[in-house]
C-alpha positions, 0 to 999 in steps of 0.5 A: 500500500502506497503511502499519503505522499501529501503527509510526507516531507520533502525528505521523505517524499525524496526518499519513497521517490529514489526507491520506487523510481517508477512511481511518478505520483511522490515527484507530483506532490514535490513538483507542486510544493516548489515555488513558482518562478513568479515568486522566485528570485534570480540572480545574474550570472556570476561571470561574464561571457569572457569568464571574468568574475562579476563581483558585483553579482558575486556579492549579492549572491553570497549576501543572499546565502548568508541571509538564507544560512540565517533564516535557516539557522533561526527556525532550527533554533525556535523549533528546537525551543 
């Protein structure tokens, strides 16, 4: 009996999906719990054509992980309270 792939984390629904690699119904509920490109952020390209560093993109994109690390590292931390 298949599992409720809509009760399952990400990490769980990642898991069934790697073991039944046939069974495309966990990729659908991951695939809808994305978010959507309209919500996205994207960032420019990290280097030019010529393959020189865009620092300023590079420092907006390593400001963006340091924020995320946070945002991350705080909700850790309220749900282990």
């Amino acid at each position: 009996m298949k599992p409720n792939f809509e009760t399952l984390t990400n990490k769980e629904l990642i898991a069934y999906a790697l073991a039944h690699r046939e069974d495309v119904e966990p990729l659908r509920v991951l695939y809808s719990r994305r978010t959507p490109d309209s919500e996205a952020t994207w960032y420019g390209p990290m280097v030019a054509e010529d393959g020189t560093p865009i620092e300023e993109n590079i420092r907006i994109a390593e400001e963006a992980i340091r924020q995320r690390i946070e945002q991350a590292n705080k909700s850790k931390q309220d749900s282990q309270s």
